[in-house]
N, C-alpha and C positions, 0 to 999 in steps of 0.2 A: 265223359270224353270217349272218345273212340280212338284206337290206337291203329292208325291207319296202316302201320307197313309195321309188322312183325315175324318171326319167324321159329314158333314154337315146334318144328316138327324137327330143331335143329339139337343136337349130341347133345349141345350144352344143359339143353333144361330136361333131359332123361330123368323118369320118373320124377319130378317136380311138377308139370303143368299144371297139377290143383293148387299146389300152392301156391306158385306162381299167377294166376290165375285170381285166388283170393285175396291176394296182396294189391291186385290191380284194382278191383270191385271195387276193396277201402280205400283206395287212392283216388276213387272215382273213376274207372276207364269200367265202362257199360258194353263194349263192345271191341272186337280184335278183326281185321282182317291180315290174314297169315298169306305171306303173296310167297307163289312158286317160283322157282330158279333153274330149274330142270326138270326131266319128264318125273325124276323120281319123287322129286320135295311137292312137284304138284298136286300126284296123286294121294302125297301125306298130308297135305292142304286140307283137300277134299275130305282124306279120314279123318282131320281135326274136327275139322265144320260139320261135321256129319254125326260127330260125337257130342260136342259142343251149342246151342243153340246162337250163343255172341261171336261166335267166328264162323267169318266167310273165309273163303276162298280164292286166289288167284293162279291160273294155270299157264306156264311161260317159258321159256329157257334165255335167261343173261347172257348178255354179248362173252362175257368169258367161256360160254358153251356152244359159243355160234358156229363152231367148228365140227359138232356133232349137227349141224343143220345144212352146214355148207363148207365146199371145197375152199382151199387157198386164194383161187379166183374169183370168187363169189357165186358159186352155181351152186345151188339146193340140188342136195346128190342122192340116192335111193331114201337112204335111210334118213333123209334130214324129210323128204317126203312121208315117209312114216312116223316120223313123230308129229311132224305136223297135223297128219291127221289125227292123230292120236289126241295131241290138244287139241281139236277141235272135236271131238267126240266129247272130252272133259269139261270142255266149255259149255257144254249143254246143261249136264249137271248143276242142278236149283242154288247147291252151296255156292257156285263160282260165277263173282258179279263182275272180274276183269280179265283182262292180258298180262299179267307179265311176271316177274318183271325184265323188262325188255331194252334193250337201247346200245349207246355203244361208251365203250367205255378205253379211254387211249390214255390212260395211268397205267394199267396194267398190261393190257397189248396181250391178254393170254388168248387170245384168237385172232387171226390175222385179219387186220382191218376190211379188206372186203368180201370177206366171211361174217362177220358183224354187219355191214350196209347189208348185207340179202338175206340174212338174218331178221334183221331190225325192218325189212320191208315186206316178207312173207308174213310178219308174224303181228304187221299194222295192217294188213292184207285179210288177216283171216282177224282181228278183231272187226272189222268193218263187216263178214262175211255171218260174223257170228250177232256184229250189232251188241258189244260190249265193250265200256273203256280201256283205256290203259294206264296202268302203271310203270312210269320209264326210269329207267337207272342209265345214269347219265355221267362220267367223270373225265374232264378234262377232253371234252368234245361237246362241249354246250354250245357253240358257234356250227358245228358239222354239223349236231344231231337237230338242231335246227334249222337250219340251213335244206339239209332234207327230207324235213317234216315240209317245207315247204313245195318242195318241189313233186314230193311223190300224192302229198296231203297228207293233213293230220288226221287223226280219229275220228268218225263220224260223232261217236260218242263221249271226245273228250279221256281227259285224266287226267291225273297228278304228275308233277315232275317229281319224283323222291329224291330226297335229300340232299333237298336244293343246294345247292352251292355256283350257279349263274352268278351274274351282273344285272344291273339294274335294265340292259337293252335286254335279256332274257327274262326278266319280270314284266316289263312290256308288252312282250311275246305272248306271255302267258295271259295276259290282259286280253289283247286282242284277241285270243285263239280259244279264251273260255277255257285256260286249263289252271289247276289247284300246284299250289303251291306246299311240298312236304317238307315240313317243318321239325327234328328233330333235337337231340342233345348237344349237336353242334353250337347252337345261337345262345346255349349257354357258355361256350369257350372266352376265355381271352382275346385272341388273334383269329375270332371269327370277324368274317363281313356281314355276318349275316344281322346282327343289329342294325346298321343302318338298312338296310334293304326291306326287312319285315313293314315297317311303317310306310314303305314303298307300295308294297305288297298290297296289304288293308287285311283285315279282319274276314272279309269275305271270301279272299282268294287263298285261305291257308287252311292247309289239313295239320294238325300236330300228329307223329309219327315217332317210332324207337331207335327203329330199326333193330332191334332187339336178337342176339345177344350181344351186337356191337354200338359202336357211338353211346355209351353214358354218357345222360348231363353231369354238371359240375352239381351236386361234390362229391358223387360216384364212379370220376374218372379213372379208370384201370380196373375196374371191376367189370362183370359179366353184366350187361344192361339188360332190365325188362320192365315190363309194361307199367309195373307201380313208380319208377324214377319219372313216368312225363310228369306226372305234378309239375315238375322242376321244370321242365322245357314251359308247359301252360304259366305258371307263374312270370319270368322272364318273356315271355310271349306279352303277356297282359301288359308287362310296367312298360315294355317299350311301345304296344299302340294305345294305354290310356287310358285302357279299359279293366276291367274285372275280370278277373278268372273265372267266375262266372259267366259273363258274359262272352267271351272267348271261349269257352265249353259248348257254350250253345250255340255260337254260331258255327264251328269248325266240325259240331257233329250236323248240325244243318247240311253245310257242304258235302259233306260227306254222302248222305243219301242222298243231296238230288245229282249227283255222278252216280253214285255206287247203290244207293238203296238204303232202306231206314231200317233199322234194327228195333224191334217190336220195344216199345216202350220210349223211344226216343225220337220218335216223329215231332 
């Protein structure tokens, strides 16, 4: 397996990543991509993957920071110009196969919403520029954040929605527009929706993901999540499309490199 959206460069797993790490291997997860959030976690990305052979890297700033990119009114302001370049210098770097993570998110509202749209469009702007996917964080704006995926265009090269939580017209979406579907600890909940929508979805259109140190699956909920709990997500994955854990391993690490690229040994 591949754990496609994690985030070891965060407080929580301080001096732990080896073991962290070897916990994941015996769980079966063969490879990590650790996605950036700001200039700082990006460039801690890049020293993961750089340290690391199974993690890549993603370089990006979340709509919660899109206020270090842009004014209140949406205008990309000196300094939001300087970081930007700055990811785009990062984006060159061999470890880092995406954008993000990027998008808008109106649960939280800690950047003013169109600070986020010119955010979320400089930063689809220069993934097209650099000719790398995206990685999008999306919450309680899945109708906006596609809505102007449409209007400005989507990714030249595709990406994942993370941690999916759409409707079945944004599974659609994702069908038509050739983008992956991230799959996390959620769709083992309760009062998730995500059950019925997976077998929507299909096998081919799903990354499995952690999000790691948050969203544990069940029966590690309240605890600090990582990469060895997806068993849990991939098993519940399998029983609802019918298939093997095995074979959901292999197709979701498939996916995963023809967007992102294959990780030596799992071609």
């Amino acid at each position: 397996m591949i754990d496609s959206h994690v985030h070891l460069n965060r407080q929580e797993f301080d001096g732990e990543i080896p073991a962290v790490m070897t916990r994941a291997r015996a769980a079966g997860v063969t490879g990590f991509m650790n996605v950036g959030y700001d200039l700082a976690s990006s460039h801690e990305s890049i020293a993961l993957a750089e340290a690391h052979p199974e993690i890549r890297a993603t370089v990006g700033v979340h709509p919660h920071d899109a206020e270090n990119l842009a004014d209140p009114e949406g205008n990309i302001t000196a300094a939001g110009r300087e970081i930007l370049a700055e990811l785009e210098d990062l984006a060159a770097r061999p470890e880092v196969v995406a954008i993000g993570e990027i998008g808008l998110d109106f649960f939280r509202d800690l950047s003013p919403r169109p600070a986020q749209y010119a955010a979320l469009t400089a930063q689809l702007e220069l993934a097209n520029r650099v000719q790398l996917p995206v990685v999008f964080h999306i919450r309680d704006a899945w109708a906006e954040t596609l809505a102007h995926l449409d209007s400005v265009g989507a990714p030249e090269k595709k990406g994942v929605l993370h941690a999916f939580s759409g409707d079945d017209a944004a599974v659609n979406w994702a069908h038509e527009h050739g983008f992956l579907l991230g799959i996390g600890g959620p769709v083992t909940y309760k009062k998730s929706h995500l059950p019925e929508l997976v077998p929507l979805a299909g096998v081919e259109h799903i990354l499995l993901e952690t999000d790691a140190p948050w969203l544990p699956p069940v029966p590690h909920r309240g605890q600090r999540n990582e990469s060895a709990y997806m068993e849990h997500t991939l098993n519940k994955v399998a029983t609802l499309l019918e298939l093997t854990p095995e074979e959901v391993a292999r197709q979701t690490t498939a996916s995963f490199a023809r967007i992102f690229g294959a990780f030596a040994g799992t071609e």
